[in-house]
N, C-alpha and C positions, 0 to 999 in steps of 0.2 A: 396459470399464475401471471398475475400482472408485474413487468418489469420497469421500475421506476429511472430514466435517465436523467433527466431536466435536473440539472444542478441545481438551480434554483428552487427549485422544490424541496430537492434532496435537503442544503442548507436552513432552508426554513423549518421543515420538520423535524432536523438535528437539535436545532434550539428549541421547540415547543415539545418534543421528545425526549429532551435532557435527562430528566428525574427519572422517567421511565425506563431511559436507557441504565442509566445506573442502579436503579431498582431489578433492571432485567438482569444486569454484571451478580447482583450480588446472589440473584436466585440459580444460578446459572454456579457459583464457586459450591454450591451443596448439591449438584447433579455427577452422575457417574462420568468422569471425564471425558474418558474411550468412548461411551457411548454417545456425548455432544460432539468428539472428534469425527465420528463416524458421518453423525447427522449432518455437521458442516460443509464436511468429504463432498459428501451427497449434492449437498445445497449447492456448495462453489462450482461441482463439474455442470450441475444446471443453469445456474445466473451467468455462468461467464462463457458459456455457449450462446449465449443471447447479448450479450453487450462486447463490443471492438473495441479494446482497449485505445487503439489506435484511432480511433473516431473522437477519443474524451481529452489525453491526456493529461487532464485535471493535477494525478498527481504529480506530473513535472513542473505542474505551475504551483503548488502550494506547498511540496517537500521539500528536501532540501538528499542531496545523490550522494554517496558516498563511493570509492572506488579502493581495491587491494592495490598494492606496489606495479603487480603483474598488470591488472586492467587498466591502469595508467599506461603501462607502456605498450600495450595492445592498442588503447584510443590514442595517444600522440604518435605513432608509426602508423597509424589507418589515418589519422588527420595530417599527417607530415608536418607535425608540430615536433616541435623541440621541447623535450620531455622537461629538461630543470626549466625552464621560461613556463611551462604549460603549470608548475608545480605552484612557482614563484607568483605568479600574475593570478590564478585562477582556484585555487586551495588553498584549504588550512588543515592540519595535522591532527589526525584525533588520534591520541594514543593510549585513549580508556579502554581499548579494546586490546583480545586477546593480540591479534594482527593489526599492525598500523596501516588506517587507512587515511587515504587523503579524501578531502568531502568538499565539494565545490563552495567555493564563496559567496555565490549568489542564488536566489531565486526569483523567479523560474529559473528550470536550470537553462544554462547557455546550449544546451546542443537540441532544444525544441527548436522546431520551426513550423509556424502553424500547427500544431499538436503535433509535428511529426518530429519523431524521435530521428536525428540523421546518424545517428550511432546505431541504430536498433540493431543489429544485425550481433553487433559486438557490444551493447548494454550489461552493465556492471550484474553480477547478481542480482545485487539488491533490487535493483530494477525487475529482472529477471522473474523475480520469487515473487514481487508486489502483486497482490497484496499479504500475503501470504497466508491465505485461510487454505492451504491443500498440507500445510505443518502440522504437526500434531500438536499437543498442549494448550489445544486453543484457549480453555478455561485461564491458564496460565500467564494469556496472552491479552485480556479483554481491556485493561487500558489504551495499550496500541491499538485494536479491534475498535472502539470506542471514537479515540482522536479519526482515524480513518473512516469513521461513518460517515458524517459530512464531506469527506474529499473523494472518496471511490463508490460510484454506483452498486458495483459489486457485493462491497462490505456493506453498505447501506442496506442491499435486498437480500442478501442473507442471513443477517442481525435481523432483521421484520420480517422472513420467514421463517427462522429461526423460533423465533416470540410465538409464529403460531403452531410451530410441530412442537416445540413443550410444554403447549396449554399455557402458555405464561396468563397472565390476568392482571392487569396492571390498577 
């Protein structure tokens, strides 16, 4: 199986793939769920054996990080930041969630450095878990699947091998 990196590819086929990708979402919401979860399972432990997350970082430069109360005060005591100054100057408050998180102000996020994460060690979950096709409910999930096509190699080559282990036919 060919592994496609080159963002720039990935990008331009996201766009001329659009209708198909969406076409693919909806044929994908009438398939046995557990069984696309399984397939997925499958695909993600293959594709992301084969691509470095830490080689791309892509999604640090196009998302936007979100962090719990706790992982705040785990990155400003590993940064020897002053945690209400790191709150004040560098986040904003999302309290749509069940847990309020703090979510960085800017992108890319600030703790890239040349694609490299200086946090990794101690990255928020959500980092963590990105992209997160090893979830179950992926069918669930194919808007976010969808938006992340174009920004994570990963998701890009699993949604197009995907396409071809359910016979899709576009």
């Amino acid at each position: 199986m060919k592994i496609e990196t080159d963002l720039n590819v990935i990008k331009r086929n996201a766009k001329i793939r659009e209708d198909e990708n969406f076409e693919f979402r909806t044929f994908l919401k009438f398939q046995d769920p557990d069984m696309v979860d399984r397939i997925v399972h499958e695909l993600y432990e293959e594709v992301s054996e084969q691509i470095d997350c830490t080689e791309c970082g892509n999604c640090c430069m196009e998302l936007g990080t979100c962090f719990t109360g706790r992982e705040i005060e785990v990155v400003t005591k590993f940064l020897s930041l002053d945690k209400e100054s790191f709150l004040k100057k560098w986040t904003t408050v999302n309290r749509e969630e069940e847990e309020e998180r703090y979510c960085l102000n800017s992108i890319p996020c600030r703790f890239l450095d040349d694609k490299k994460c200086i946090i990794y060690e101690i990255r928020p979950e959500e980092c963590r878990s990105y992209p997160h096709l090893h979830k179950d409910e992926f069918t669930f999930r194919l808007f976010g699947v969808i938006d992340n096509y174009e920004i994570c190699p990963i998701v890009y080559n699993v949604y197009e091998q995907l396409k071809r282990k359910m016979h899709f036919r576009y």
